[in-house]
DOZAZA-961503 format. One record per residue: chain; residue number from 1; x, y, z of N, C-alpha, C in turn. Coordinates in steps of 0.1 Angstrom, whole numbers, plus 5000, padded with zeros to 4 digits. Example, Ala and Ser with C-alpha at 12.3 -4.5 7.8 and 13.67 -1.06 7.14 Angstrom:
<pts>
pt cadena A; num 1; n.xx 5132; n.yy 4943; n.zz 5078; ca.xx 5123; ca.yy 4955; ca.zz 5078; c.xx 5132; c.yy 4967; c.zz 5078
pt cadena A; num 2; n.xx 5128; n.yy 4978; n.zz 5071; ca.xx 5137; ca.yy 4989; ca.zz 5071; c.xx 5129; c.yy 5000; c.zz 5079
</pts>
This chain:
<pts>
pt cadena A; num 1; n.xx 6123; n.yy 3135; n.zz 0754; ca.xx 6122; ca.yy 3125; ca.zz 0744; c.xx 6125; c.yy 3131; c.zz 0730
pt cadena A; num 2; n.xx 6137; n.yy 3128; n.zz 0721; ca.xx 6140; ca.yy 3136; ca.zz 0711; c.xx 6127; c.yy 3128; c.zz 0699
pt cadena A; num 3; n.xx 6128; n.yy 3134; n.zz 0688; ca.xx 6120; ca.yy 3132; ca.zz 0679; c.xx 6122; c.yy 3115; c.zz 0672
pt cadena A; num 4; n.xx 6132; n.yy 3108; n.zz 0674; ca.xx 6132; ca.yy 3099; ca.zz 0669; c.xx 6127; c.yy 3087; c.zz 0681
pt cadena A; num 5; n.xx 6132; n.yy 3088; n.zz 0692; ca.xx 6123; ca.yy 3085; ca.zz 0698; c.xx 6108; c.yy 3085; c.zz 0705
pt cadena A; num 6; n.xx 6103; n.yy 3096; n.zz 0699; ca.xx 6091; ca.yy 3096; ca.zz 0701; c.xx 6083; c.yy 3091; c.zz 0689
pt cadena A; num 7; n.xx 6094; n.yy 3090; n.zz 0678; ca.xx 6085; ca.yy 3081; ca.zz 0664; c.xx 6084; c.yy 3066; c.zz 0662
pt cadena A; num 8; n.xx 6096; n.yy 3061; n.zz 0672; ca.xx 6096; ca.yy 3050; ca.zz 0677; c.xx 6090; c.yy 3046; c.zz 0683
pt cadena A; num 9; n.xx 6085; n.yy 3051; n.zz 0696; ca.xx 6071; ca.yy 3051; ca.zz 0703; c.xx 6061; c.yy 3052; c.zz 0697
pt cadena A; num 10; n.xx 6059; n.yy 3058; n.zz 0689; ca.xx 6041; ca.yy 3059; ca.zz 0679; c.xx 6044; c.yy 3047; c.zz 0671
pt cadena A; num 11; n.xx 6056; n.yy 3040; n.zz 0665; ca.xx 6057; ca.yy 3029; ca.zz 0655; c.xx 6053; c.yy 3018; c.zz 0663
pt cadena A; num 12; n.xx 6058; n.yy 3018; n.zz 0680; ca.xx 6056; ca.yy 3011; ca.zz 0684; c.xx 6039; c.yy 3007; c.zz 0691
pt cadena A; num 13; n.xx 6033; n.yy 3020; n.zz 0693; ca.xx 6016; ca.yy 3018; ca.zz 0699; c.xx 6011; c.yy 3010; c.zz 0687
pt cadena A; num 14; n.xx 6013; n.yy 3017; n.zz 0672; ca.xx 6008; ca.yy 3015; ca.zz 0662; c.xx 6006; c.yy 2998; c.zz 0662
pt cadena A; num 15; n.xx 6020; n.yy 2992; n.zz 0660; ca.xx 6021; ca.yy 2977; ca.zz 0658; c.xx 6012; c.yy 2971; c.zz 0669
pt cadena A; num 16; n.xx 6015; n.yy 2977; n.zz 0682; ca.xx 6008; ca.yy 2968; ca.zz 0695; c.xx 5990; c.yy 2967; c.zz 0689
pt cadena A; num 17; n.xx 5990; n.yy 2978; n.zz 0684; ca.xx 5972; ca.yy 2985; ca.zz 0683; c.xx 5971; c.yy 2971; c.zz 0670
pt cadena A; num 18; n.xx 5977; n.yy 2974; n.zz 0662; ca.xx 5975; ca.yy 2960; ca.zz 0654; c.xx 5977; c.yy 2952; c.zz 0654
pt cadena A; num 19; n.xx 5981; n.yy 2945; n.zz 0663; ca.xx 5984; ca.yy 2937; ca.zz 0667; c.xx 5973; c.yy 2928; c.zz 0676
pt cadena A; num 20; n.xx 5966; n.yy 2939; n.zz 0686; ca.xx 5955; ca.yy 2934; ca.zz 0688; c.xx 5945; c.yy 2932; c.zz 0684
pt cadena A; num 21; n.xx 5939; n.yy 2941; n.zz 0670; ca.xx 5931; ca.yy 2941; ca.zz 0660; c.xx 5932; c.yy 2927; c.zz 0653
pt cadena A; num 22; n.xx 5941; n.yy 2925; n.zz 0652; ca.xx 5943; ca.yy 2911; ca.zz 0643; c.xx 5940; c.yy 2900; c.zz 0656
pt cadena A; num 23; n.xx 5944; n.yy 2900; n.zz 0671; ca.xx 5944; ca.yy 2889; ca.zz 0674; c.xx 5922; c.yy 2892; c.zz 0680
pt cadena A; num 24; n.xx 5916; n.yy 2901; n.zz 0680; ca.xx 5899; ca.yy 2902; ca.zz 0677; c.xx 5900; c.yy 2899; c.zz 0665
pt cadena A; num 25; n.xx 5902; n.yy 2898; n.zz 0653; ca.xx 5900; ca.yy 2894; ca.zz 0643; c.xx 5899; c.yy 2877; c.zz 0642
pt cadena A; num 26; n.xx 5907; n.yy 2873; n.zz 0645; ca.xx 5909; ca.yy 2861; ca.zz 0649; c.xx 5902; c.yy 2857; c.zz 0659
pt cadena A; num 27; n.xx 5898; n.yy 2861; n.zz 0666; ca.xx 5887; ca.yy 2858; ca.zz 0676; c.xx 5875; c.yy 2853; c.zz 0674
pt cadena A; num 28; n.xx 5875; n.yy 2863; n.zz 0661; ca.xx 5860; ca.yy 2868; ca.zz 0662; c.xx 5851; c.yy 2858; c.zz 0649
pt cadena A; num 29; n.xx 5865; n.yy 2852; n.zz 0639; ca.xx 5866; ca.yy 2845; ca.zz 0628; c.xx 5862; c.yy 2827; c.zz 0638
pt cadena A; num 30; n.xx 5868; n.yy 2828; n.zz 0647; ca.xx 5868; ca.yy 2815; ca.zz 0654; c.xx 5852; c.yy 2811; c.zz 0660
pt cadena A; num 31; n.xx 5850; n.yy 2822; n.zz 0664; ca.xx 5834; ca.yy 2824; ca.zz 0670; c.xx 5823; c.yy 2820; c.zz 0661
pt cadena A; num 32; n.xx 5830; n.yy 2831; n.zz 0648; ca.xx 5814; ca.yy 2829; ca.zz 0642; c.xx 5814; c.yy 2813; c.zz 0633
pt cadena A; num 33; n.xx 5830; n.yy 2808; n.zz 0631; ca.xx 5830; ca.yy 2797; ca.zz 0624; c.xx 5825; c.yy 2784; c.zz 0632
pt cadena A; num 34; n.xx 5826; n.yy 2789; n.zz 0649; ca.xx 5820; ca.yy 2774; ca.zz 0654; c.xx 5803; c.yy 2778; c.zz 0655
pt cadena A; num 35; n.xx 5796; n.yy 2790; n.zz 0651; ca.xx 5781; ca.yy 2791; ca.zz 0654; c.xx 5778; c.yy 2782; c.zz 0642
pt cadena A; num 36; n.xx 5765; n.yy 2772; n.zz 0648; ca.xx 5768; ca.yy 2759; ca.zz 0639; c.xx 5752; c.yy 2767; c.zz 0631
pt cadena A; num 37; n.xx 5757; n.yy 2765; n.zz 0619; ca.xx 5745; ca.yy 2772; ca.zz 0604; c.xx 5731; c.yy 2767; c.zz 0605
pt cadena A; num 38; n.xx 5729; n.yy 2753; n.zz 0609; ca.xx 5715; ca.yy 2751; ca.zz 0611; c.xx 5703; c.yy 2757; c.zz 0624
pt cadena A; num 39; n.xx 5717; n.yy 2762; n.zz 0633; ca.xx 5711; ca.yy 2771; ca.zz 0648; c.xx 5708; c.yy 2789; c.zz 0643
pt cadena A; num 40; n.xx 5705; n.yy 2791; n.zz 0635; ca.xx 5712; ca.yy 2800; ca.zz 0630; c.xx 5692; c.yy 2810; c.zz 0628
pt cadena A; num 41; n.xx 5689; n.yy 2824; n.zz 0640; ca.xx 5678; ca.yy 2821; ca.zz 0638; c.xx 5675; c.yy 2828; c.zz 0628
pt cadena A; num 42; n.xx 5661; n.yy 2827; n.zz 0624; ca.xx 5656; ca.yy 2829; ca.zz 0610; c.xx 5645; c.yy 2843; c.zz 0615
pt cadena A; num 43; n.xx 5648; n.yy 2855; n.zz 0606; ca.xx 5643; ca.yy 2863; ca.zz 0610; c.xx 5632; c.yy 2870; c.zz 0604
pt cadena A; num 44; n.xx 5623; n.yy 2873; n.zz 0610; ca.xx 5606; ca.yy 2879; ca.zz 0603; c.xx 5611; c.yy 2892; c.zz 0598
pt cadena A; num 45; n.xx 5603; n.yy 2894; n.zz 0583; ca.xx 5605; ca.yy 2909; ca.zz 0580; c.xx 5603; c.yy 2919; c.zz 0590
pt cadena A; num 46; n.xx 5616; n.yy 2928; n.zz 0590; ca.xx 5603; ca.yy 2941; ca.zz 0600; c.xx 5614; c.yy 2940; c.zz 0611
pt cadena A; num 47; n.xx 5617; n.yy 2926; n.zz 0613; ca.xx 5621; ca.yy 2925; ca.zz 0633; c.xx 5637; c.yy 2933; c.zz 0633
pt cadena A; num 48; n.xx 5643; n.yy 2935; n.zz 0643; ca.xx 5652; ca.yy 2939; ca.zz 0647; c.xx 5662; c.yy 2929; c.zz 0641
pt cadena A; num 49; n.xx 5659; n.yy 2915; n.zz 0640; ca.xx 5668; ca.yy 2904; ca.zz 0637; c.xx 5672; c.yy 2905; c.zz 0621
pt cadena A; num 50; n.xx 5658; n.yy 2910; n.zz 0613; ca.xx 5657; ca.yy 2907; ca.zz 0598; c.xx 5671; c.yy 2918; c.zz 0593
pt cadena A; num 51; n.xx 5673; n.yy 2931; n.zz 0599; ca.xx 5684; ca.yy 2940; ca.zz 0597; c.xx 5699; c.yy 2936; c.zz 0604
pt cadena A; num 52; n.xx 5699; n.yy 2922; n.zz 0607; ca.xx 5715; ca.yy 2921; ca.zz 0613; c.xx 5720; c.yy 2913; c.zz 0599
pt cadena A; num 53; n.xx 5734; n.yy 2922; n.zz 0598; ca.xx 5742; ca.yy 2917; ca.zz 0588; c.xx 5747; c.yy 2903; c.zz 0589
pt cadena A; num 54; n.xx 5745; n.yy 2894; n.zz 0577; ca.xx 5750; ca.yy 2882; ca.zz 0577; c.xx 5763; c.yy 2876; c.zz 0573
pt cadena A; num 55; n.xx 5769; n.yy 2871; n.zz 0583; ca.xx 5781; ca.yy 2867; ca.zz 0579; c.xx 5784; c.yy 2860; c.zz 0564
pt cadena A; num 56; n.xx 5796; n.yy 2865; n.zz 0559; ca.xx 5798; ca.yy 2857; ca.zz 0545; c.xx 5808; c.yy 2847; c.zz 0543
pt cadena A; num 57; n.xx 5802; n.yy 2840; n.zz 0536; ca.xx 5808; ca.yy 2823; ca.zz 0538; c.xx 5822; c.yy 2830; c.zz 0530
pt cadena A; num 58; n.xx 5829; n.yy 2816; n.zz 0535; ca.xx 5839; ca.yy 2814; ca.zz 0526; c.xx 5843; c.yy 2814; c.zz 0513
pt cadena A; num 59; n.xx 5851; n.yy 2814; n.zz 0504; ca.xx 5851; ca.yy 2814; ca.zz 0491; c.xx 5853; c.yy 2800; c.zz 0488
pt cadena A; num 60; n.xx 5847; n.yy 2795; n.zz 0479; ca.xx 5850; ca.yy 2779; ca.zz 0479; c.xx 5863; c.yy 2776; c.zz 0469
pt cadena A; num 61; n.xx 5865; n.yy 2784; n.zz 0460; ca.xx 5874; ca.yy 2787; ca.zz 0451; c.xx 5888; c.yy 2794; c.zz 0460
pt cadena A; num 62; n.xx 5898; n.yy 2787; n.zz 0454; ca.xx 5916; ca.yy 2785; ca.zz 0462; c.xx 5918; c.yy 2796; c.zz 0457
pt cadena A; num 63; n.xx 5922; n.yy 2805; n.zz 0464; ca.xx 5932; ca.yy 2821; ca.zz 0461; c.xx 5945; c.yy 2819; c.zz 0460
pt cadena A; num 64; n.xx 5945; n.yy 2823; n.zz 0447; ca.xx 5962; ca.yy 2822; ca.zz 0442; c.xx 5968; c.yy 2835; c.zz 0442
pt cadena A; num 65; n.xx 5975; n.yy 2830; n.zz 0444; ca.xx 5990; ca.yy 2846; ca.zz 0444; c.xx 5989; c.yy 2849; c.zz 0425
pt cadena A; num 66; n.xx 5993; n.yy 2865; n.zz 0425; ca.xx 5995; ca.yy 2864; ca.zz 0409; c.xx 6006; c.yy 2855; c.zz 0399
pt cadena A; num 67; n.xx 6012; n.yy 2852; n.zz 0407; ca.xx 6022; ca.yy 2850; ca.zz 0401; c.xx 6018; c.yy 2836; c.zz 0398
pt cadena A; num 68; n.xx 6010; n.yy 2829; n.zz 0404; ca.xx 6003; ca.yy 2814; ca.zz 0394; c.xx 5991; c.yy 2815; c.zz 0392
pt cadena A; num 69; n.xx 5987; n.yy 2826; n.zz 0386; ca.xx 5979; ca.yy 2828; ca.zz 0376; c.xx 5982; c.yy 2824; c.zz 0363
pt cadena A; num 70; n.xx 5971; n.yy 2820; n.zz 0353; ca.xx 5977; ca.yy 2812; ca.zz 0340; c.xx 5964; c.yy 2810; c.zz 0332
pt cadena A; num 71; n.xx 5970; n.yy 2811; n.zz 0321; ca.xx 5955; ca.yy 2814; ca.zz 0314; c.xx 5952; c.yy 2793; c.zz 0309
pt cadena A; num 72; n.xx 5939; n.yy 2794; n.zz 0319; ca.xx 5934; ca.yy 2781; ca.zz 0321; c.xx 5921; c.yy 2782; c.zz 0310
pt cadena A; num 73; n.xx 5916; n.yy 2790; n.zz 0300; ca.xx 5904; ca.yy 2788; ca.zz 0296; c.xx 5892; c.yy 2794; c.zz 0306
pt cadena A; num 74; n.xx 5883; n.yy 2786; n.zz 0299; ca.xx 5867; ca.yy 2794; ca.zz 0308; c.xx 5860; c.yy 2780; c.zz 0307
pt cadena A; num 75; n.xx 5862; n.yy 2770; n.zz 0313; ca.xx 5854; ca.yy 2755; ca.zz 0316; c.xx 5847; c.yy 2757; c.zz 0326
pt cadena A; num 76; n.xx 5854; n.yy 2764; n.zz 0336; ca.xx 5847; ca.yy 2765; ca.zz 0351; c.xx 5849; c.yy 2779; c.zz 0356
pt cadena A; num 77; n.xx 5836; n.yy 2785; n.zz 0363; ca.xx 5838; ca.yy 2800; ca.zz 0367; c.xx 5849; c.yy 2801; c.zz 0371
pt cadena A; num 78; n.xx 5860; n.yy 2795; n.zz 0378; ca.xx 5875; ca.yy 2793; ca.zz 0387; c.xx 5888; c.yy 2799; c.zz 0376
pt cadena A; num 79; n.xx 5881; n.yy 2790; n.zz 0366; ca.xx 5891; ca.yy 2790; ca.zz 0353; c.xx 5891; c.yy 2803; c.zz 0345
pt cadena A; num 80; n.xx 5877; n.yy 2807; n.zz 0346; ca.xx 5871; ca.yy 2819; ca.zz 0337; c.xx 5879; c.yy 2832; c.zz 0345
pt cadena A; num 81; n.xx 5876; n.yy 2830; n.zz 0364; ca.xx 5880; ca.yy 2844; ca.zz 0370; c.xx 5900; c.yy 2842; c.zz 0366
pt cadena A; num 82; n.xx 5901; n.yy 2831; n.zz 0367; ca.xx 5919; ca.yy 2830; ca.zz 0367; c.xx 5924; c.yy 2833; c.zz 0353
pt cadena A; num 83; n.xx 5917; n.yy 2831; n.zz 0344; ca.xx 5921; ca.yy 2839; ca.zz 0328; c.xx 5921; c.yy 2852; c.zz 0327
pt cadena A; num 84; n.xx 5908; n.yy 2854; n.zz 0336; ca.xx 5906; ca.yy 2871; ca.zz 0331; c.xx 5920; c.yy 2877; c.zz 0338
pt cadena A; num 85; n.xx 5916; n.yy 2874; n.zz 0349; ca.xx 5930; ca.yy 2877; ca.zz 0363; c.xx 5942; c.yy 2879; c.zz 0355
pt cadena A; num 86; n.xx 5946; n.yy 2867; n.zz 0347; ca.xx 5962; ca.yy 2867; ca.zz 0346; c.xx 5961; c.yy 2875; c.zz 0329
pt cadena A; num 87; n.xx 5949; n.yy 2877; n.zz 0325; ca.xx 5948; ca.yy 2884; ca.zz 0309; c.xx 5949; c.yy 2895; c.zz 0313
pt cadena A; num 88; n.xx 5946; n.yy 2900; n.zz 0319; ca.xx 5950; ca.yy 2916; ca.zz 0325; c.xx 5961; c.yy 2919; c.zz 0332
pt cadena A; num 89; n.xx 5966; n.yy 2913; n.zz 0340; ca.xx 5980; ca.yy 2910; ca.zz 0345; c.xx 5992; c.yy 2910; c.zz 0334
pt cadena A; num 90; n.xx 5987; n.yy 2905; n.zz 0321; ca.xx 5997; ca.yy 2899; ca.zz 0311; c.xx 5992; c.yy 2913; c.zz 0300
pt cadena A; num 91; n.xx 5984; n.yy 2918; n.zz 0304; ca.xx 5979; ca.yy 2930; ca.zz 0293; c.xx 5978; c.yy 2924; c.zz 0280
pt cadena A; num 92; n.xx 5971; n.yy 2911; n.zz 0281; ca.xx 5968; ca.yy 2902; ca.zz 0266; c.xx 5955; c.yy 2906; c.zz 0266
pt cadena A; num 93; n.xx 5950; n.yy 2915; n.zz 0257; ca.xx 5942; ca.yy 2919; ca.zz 0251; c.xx 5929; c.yy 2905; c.zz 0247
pt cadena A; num 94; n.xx 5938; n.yy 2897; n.zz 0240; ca.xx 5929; ca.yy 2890; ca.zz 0232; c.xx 5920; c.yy 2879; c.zz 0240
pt cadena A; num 95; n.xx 5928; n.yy 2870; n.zz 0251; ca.xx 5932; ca.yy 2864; ca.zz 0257; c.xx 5918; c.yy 2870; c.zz 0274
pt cadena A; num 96; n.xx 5917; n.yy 2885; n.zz 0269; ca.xx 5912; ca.yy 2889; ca.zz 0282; c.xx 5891; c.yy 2888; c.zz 0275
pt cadena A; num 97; n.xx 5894; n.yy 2892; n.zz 0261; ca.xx 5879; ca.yy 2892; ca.zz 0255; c.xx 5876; c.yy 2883; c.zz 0254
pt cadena A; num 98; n.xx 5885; n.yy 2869; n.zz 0252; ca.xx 5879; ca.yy 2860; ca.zz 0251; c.xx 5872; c.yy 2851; c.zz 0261
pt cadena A; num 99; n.xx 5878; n.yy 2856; n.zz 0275; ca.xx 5874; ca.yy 2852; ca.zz 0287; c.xx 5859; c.yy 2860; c.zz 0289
pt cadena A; num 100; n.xx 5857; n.yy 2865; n.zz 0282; ca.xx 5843; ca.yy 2874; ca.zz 0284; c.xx 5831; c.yy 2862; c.zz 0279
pt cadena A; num 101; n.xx 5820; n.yy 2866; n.zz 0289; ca.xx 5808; ca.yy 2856; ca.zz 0280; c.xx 5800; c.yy 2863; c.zz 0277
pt cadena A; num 102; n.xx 5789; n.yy 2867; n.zz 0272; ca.xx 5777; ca.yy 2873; ca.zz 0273; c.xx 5769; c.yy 2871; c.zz 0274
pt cadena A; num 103; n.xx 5759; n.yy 2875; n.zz 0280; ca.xx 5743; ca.yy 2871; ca.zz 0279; c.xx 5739; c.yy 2878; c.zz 0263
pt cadena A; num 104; n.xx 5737; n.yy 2875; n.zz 0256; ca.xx 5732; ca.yy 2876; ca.zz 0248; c.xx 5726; c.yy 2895; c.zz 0242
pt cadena A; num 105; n.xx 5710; n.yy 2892; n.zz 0251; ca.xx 5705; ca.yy 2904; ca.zz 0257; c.xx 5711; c.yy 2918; c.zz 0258
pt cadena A; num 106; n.xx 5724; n.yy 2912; n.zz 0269; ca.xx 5732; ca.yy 2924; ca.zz 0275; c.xx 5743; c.yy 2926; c.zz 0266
pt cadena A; num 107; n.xx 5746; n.yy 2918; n.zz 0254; ca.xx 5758; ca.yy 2926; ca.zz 0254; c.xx 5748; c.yy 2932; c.zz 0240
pt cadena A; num 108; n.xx 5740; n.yy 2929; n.zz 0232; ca.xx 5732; ca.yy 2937; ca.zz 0223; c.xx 5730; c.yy 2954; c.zz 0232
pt cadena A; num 109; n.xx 5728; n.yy 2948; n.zz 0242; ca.xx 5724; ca.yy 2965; ca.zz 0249; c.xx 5737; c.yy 2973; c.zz 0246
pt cadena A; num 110; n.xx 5745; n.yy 2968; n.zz 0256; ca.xx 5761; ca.yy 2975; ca.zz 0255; c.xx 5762; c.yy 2980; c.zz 0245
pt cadena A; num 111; n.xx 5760; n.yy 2968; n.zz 0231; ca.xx 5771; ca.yy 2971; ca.zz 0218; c.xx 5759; c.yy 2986; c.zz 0214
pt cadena A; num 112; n.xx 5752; n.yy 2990; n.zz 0215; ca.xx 5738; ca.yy 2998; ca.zz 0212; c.xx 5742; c.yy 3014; c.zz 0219
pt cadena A; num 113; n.xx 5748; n.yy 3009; n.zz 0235; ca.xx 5752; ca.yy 3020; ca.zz 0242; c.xx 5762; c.yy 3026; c.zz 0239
pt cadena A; num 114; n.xx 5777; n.yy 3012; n.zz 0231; ca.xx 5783; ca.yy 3020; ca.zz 0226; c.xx 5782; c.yy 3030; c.zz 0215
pt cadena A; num 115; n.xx 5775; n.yy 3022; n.zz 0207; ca.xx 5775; ca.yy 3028; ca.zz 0191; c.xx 5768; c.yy 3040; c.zz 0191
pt cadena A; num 116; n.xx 5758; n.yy 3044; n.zz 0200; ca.xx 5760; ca.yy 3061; ca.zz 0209; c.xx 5769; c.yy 3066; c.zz 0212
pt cadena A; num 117; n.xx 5780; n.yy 3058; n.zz 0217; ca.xx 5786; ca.yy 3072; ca.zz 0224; c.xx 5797; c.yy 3075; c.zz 0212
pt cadena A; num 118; n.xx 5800; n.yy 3092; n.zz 0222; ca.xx 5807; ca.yy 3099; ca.zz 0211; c.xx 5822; c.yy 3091; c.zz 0201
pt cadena A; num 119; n.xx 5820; n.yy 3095; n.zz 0188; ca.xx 5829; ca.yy 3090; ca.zz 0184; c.xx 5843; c.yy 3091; c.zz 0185
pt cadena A; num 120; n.xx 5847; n.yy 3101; n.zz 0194; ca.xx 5859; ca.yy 3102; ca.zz 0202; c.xx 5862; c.yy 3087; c.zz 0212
pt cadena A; num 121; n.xx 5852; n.yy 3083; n.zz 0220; ca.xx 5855; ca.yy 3074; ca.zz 0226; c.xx 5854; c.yy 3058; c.zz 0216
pt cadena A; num 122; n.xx 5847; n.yy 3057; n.zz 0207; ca.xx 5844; ca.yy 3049; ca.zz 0198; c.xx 5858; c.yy 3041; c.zz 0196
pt cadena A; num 123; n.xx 5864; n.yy 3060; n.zz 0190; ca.xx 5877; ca.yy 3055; ca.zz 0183; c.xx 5895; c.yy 3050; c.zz 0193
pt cadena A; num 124; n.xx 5888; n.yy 3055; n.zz 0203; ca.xx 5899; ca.yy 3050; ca.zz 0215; c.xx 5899; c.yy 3037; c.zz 0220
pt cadena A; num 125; n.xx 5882; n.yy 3033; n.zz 0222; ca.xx 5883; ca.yy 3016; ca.zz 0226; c.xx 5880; c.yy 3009; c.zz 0212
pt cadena A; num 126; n.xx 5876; n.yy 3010; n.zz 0206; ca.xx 5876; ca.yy 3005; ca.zz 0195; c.xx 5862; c.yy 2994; c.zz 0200
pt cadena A; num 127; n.xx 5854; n.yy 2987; n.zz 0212; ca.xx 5841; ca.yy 2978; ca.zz 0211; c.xx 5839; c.yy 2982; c.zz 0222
pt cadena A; num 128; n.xx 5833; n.yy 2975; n.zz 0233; ca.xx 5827; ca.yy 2973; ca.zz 0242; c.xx 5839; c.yy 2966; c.zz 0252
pt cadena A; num 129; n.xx 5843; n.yy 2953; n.zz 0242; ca.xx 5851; ca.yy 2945; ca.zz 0254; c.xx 5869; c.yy 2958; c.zz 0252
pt cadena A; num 130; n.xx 5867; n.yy 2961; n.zz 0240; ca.xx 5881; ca.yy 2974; ca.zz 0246; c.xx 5879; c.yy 2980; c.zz 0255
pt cadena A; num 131; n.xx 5867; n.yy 2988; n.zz 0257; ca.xx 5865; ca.yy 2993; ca.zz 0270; c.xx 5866; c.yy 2986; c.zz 0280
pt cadena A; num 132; n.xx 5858; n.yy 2976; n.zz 0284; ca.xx 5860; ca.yy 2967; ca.zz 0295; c.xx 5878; c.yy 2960; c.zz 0297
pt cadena A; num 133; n.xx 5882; n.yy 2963; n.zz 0286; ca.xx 5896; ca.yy 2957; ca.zz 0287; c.xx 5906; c.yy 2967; c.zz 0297
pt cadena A; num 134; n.xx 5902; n.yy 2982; n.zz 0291; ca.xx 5908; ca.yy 2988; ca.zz 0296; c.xx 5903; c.yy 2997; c.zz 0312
pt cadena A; num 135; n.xx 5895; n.yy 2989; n.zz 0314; ca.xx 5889; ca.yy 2996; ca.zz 0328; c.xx 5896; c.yy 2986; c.zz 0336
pt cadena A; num 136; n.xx 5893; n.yy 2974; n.zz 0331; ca.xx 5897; ca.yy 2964; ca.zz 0343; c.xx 5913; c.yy 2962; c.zz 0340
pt cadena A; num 137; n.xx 5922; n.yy 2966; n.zz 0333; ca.xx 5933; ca.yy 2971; ca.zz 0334; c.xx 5938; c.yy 2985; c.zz 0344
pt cadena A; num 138; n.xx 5931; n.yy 2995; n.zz 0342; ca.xx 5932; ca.yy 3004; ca.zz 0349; c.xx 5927; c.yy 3001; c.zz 0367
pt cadena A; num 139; n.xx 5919; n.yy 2991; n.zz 0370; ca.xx 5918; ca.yy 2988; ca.zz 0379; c.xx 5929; c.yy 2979; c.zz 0386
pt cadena A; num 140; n.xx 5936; n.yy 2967; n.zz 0377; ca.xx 5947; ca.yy 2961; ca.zz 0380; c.xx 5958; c.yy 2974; c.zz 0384
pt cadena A; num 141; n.xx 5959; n.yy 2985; n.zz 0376; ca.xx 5971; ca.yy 2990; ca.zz 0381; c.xx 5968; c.yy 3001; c.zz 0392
pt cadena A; num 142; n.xx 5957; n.yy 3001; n.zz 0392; ca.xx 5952; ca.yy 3017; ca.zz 0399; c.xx 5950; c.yy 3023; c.zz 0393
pt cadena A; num 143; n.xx 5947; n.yy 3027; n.zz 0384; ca.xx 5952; ca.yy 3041; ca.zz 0374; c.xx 5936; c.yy 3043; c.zz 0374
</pts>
């Protein structure tokens, strides 16, 4: 078997191997979505049952592709996550802080944490939400 066919052979287990992975995925989605939630048993601290991982519901909020993302405001948490989303997407600075809310409390803490830290970093983010600006940018691109 020369080398390109033996890479075709591994391209091909590969796909089959995923292929079945996805069709137990799908299985396994179908399963737990007919266990009906009020059968569902309730478990005593301590028991073997109280440590089994619980499935997690669906997102009730519509997943959009980026590309219709759009800066909707912050009326509804939906609106708030799809601002921030497409304000970092759009690298609109202004647009991304403004999607920020605060507790009050917490961002007194922050702005306190910042105004410790060294004034090397001070002068690079310029607040709190610069930093958060630029984290959650560097997390949009990878970086």
């Amino acid at each position: 078997m020369s080398k390109g066919e033996a890479a075709r052979q591994g391209e091909s287990d590969e796909l089959s191997r995923l292929r079945t992975e996805h069709e137990e995925l799908l299985r396994l989605r179908a399963k737990a979505a007919s266990v009906p939630q009020s059968k569902a048993p309730t478990a005593k601290p301590g028991s073997a049952t109280a440590k089994a991982p619980r499935v997690a519901e669906t997102p009730s909020i519509p997943l959009l592709p980026a590309g219709a993302w759009a800066n909707v405001g912050t009326a509804t948490p939906a609106a708030a996550m799809q601002t921030l989303f497409w304000a970092s997407a759009k690298q609109d600075t202004n647009a991304l802080v403004k999607s920020l809310v605060w507790d009050p409390a917490a961002k007194a803490k922050l702005d306190g944490l910042f105004a410790a830290a060294p004034e090397s970093l001070r002068q690079q983010f310029g607040s709190v939400e610069g930093l958060i600006y630029e984290m959650a940018l560097g997390a949009m691109t990878g970086e």
